[in-house]
N, C-alpha and C positions, 0 to 999 in steps of 0.2 A: 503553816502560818504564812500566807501574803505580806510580803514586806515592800510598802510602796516606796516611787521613786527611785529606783533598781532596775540592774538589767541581770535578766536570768538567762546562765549559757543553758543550750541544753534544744533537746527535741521539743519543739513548740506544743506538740499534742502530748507528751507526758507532762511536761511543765502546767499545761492548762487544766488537766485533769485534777492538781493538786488544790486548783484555788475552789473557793467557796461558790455555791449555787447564787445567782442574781447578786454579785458582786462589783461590776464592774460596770460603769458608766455609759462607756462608747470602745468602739474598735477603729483605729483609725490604721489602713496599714497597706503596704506594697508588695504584694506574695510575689512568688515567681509566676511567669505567665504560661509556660509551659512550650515556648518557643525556641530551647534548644540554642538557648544563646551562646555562641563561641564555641559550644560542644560541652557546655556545663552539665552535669548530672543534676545540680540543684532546680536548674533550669528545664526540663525533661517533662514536667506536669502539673497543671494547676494546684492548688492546696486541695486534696480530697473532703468531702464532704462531713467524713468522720472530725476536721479540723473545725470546718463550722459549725459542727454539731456541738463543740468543747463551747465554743463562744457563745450560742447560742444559751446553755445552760449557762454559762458565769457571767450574763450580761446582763444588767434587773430588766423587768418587763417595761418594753416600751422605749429601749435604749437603741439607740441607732448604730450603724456600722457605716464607717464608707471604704470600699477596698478596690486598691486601682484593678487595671489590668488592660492590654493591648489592641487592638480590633480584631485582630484575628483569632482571639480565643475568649475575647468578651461573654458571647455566649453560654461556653462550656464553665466559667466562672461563676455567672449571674443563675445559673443554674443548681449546681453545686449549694449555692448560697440559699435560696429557696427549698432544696430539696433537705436543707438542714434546720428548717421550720421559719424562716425570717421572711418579711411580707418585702418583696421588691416596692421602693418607694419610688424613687428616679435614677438619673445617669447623669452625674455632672462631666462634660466633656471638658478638658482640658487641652486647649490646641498651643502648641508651640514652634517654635521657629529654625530650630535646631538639631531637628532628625534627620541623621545621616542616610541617603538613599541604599536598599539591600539591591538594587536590583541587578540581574546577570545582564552584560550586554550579551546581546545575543550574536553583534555581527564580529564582535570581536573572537567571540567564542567558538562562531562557525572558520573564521582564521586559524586561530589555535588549531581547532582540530585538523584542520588541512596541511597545519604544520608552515603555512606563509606566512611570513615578516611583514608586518604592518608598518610603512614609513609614518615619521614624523610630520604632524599636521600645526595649525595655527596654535597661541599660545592661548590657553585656557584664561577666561575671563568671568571674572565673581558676578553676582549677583545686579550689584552695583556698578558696573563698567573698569572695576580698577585690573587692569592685568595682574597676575599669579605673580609675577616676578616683583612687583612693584609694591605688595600687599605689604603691614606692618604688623607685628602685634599686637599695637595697642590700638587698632583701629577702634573707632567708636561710631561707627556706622551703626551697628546691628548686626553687624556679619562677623562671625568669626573664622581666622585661618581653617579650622580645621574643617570647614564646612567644604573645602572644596580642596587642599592640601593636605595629606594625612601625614605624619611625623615619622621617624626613625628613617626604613627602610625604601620606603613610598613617597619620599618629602620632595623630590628629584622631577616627579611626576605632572609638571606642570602643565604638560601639552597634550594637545589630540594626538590621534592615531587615524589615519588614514585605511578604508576596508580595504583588501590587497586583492580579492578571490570577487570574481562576478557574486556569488551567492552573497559573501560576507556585504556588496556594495547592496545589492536588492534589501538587506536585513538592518544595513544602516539607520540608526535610533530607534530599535526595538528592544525595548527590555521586558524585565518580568513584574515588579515591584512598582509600588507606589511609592513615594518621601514618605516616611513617618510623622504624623505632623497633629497628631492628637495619640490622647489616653485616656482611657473610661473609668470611673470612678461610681462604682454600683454603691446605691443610698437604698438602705435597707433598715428594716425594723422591728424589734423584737414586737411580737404582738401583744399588747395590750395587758392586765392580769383585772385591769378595772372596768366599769362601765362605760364611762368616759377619758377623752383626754384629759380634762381636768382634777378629776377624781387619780386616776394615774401620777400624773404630776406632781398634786400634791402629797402621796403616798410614798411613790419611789423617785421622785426628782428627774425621771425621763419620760419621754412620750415627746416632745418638742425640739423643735431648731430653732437655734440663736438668729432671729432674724436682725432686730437691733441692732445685735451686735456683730452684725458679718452686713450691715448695709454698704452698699460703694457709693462714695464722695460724687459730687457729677463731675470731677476728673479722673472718676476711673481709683480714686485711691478709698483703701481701706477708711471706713467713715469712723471709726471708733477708736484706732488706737494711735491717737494724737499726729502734729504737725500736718494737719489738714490744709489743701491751699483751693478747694476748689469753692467755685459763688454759692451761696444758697440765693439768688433772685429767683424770686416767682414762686409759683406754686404748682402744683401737677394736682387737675381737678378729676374724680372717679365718680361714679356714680351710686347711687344710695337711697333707695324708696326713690326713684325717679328724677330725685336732684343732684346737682353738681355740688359736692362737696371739698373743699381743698386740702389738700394736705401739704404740711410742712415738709418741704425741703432739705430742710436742715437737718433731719434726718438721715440720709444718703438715698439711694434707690434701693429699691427692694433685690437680696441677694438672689441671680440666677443660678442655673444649672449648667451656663458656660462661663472657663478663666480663659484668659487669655495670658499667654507671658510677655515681657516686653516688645519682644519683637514684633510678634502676630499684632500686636495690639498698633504698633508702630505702620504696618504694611494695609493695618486696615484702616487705620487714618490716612494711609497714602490716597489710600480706594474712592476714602467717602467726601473729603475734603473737612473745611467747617461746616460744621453742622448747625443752624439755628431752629431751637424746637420754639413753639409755642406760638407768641403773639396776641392770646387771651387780655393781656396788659393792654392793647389798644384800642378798646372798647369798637372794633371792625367786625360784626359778629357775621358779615359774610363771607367771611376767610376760614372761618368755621369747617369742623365735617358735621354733616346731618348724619345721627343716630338716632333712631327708633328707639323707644323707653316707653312700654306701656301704651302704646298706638299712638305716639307724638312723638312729634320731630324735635329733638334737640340738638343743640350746638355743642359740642360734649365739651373741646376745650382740654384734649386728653395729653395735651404736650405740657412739655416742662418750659419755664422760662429761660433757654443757658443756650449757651452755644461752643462749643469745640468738637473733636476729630469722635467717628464714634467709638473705639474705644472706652472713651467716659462711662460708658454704660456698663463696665467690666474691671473687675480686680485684676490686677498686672501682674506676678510673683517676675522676679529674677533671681536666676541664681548663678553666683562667681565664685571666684577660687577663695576667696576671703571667707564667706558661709562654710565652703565646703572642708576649708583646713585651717581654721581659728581652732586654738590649743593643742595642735600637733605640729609646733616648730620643732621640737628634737624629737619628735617622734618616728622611729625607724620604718623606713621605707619600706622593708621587707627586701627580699631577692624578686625581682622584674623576672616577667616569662624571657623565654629566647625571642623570639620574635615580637619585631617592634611595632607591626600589626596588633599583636594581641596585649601587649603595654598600652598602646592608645587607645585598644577596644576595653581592656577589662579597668582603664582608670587607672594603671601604674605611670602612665602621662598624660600632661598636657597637650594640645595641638602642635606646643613648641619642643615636645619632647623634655621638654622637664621632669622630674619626678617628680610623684604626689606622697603624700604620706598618706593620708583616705585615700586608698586606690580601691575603692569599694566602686562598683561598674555602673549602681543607678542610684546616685545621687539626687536625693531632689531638693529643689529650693525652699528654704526653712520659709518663705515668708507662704508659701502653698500648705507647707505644711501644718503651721500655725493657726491658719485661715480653716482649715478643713478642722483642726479639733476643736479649733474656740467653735466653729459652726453645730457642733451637736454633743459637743459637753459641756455640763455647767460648770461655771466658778467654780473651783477647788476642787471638781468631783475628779475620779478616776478613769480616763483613759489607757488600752492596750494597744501596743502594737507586738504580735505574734512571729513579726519577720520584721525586727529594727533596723534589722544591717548596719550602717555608721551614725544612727542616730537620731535623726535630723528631725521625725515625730517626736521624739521626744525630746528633743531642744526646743519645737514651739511649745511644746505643752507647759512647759518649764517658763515660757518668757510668757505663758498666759495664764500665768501662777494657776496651774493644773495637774494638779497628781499623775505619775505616770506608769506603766511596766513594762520594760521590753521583756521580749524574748529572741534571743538570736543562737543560733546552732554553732558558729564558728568564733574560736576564743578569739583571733586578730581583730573583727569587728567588733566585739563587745568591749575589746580594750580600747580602740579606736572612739567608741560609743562614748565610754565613760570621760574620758581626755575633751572630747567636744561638748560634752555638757557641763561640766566640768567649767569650762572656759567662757560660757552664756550667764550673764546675769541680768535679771529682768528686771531689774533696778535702771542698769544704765543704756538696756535697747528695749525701748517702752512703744516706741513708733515704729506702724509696720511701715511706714517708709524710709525709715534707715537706707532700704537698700536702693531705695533709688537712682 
C-alpha cells in the first residue's frame, strides 16, 4: 500500500517497485550525477535506466518528470531517461552564481612536482574589489566568503603564490576546469495513453505544464504566489490570423526554460542596465519593427510596456542557512569528517566553519524547488522524489499543498527529511517571495 506524504528509507528501485502502475503524478528529483564527488560511492554513476524504467511504469500516462543533473554527464542522464520509454520534452538550465571552481592549477602543480617553494604573492581580492582580509560575513553584496576563502584548515589562504620554476612561470594561469555555474534539468514525459492532450488530461489529470501558475511577475518574481510588486503597464501584442492581439500583463510572462538565482540574475542586470521594452503606447508606429505576416508588412509592437534590469524576465530562487536548517535547532550534528576540507565540501560547515545540522552536500533552494513541482503537478496530485536527501522537494510540495513521497537510502537524511518538513507550514509561507 503507498502511503502518501512519507519518506520511505530504503533502495529507491525496490521501494518503486512496490507502488501501483500509473500512480503518480510527476517526478521531480536530484539523482547523483555520477561525478565521483569527494570520492563518494553514491556518487559513482548516474541512476541506471532500470530506475527510470520503475518511474516510468508508476507515473499515469502523460505525467512529466523533471530530473536535474550536471554538464558533464547531462548526456549520459537525458539518455538513460529516454531509453526507459519517456519522450525528452526540454532542458531547463539553471545558472547560478555560487559554484565553486574544480580546477588543477597547473603552474602550481608543475612546482610541487619539482619540489620548489612558491613565495608569497599579493593579497587575494573577491570579486567585487574588497580584499580577503577585509571581507565580512554578513556581506550583502552577492558574494559570499566561501567563494574565494575556504573554512577550517584553508581559511589562512588568503594570498597568491608566486611560480618559482621557469616551467611553473610559462604555465602561469592555466588550469583545467571551468566555474560551475549552471545545472540541467531534463523535462520529460510520459507518452500519452490518449488521442489527444485533452482527452488525456481530462482522463488522467496529466499531459500539461502549469503555465499560469509558474508565469514570472515583469520583476522577475513568481506571479502566482502572492506579495507581487512588479507594474502590470502595457500590453505585450502577438500575432493571430495576421493581427496584433494584446495580451494581459498581468498575467506574468510566459514560464522559460531558463532560472536564474539571485546572484546571476543580479550580475546580469549589471550587464544590461535598465531596460525599457515597448513604446507601442506612443502611437510612433515608425519606431516599430517590420514583420512580414502573410506578404505585409506589419508593425508587430512585440515589446512589453515596463522597464527594469533584464532579469525581470526570469524567476530568482535563493537559497540560505534559514531554508536549509529551519526545524533542526537541536538536531545533532553528527561527528564531522577529519578534514576540514571535507566538512566544508560534504556540508558539515559553513564558509565560516560553523556546524550545520543538514550537512546533506546538495542542498537546493526550496523556492527552486517548489517552482519546479507546482510547474508540472496539479493541485493536490502526487509528486516523487526517488533521491530526497534532506527534503527540500518535498518541503515545496508541502507549501504548494501537493501530496508527496520520498524515497532516500540513508536513515540521517530521512530523519533530517522529516524534522524540516515538519517545521514548513504552508499556512504561514504562502509567498514565494518570502525569501527575498
Amino acid at each position: 500500500m503507498m502511503e502518501l506524504n512519507k519518506i520511505y528509507q530504503g533502495n529507491n528501485l525496490e521501494v518503486l517497485k512496490t507502488f501501483p502502475d500509473n500512480s503518480i503524478d510527476s517526478f521531480v528529483t536530484d539523482p547523483p550525477y555520477g561525478l565521483k564527488f569527494m570520492g563518494k560511492h553514491w556518487d559513482y554513476d548516474i541512476p541506471k535506466v532500470s530506475v527510470f524504467e520503475e518511474m516510468y511504469r508508476t507515473i499515469k500516462p502523460g505525467g512529466y518528470i523533471l530530473i536535474a543533473c550536471g554538464t558533464r554527464t547531462q548526456h549520459r542522464m537525458a539518455v538513460n531517461i529516454e531509453d526507459a520509454g519517456f519522450e525528452i520534452r526540454d532542458v531547463i538550465s539553471w545558472l547560478y552564481g555560487s559554484g565553486f571552481p574544480k580546477s588543477l592549477d597547473i603552474s602550481k602543480a608543475i612546482d610541487k612536482q619539482a619540489g620548489a617553494q612558491r613565495e608569497q604573492g599579493s593579497e587575494k581580492v573577491s570579486p567585487d574589489g574588497i580584499p580577503m582580509s577585509k571581507r565580512t560575513p554578513n556581506s550583502k553584496d552577492g558574494y559570499h566568503p566561501s567563494h574565494n576563502v575556504m573554512s577550517g584548515a584553508t581559511k589562512h589562504n588568503i594570498y597568491n603564490s608566486l611560480p618559482s620554476t621557469d616551467a611553473a612561470k610559462q604555465w602561469e594561469g592555466w588550469g583545467t576546469a571551468l566555474k560551475p555555474a549552471q545545472e540541467f534539468w531534463t523535462l520529460a514525459r510520459k507518452p500519452l495513453s490518449e488521442n489527444t492532450v485533452a482527452e488525456n488530461v481530462l482522463k488522467h489529470g496529466t499531459g500539461g505544464i502549469n503555465i499560469d501558475g509558474c508565469r514570472i511577475d515583469l520583476n522577475g518574481i513568481d506571479k502566482t504566489s502572492g506579495g507581487c510588486k512588479g507594474s502590470t503597464k502595457g500590453s505585450t501584442y502577438v500575432w493571430s490570423n495576421g493581427n496584433a492581439v494584446s495580451e494581459d500583463n498581468s498575467k506574468g510572462r510566459f514560464p522559460s526554460n531558463v532560472i536564474l538565482d539571485e546572484f546571476m540574475g543580479k550580475e546580469l542586470d549589471k550587464q544590461t542596465g535598465i531596460l525599457t521594452s515597448g513604446g507601442g503606447d506612443k502611437g510612433n508606429k515608425s519606431d516599430g519593427i517590420g514583420m512580414f505576416k502573410n506578404g505585409k508588412e506589419f508593425n508587430s509592437e512585440i515589446f512589453t510596456q515596463n522597464e527594469g534590469g533584464a532579469s525581470r524576465f526570469f524567476y530568482c530562487p535563493k537559497a540560505d542557512n534559514f531554508q536549509r536548517n529551519k526545524g533542526l535547532k537541536d538536531f545533532d550534528k553528527g561527528e564531522p569528517p577529519a578534514s576540514a576540507r571535507s566538512k566544508a565540501a560534504e556540508g558539515r560547515e559553513n564558509a565560516l566553519g560553523n556546524p550545520r545540522a543538514n550537512h546533506h552536500p546538495t542542498v537546493k533552494p526550496i523556492d527552486l524547488m517548489r517552482y519546479l513541482v507546482k510547474l508540472i503537478t496539479p493541485k493536490g496530485g502526487l509528486t516523487c522524489d526517488p533521491f530526497c536527501g534532506s527534503g527540500t522537494t518535498l518541503i515545496g510540495a508541502k507549501l504548494e499543498l501537493i501530496n508527496f513521497i520520498g524515497i532516500e537510502r540513508e536513515k540521517e537524511y530521512c530523519e533530517i527529511s522529516e524534522a524540516r518538513i515538519e517545521a514548513w507550514n504552508p499556512d504561514k509561507y504562502k509567498s514565494q517571495t518570502l525569501f527575498k
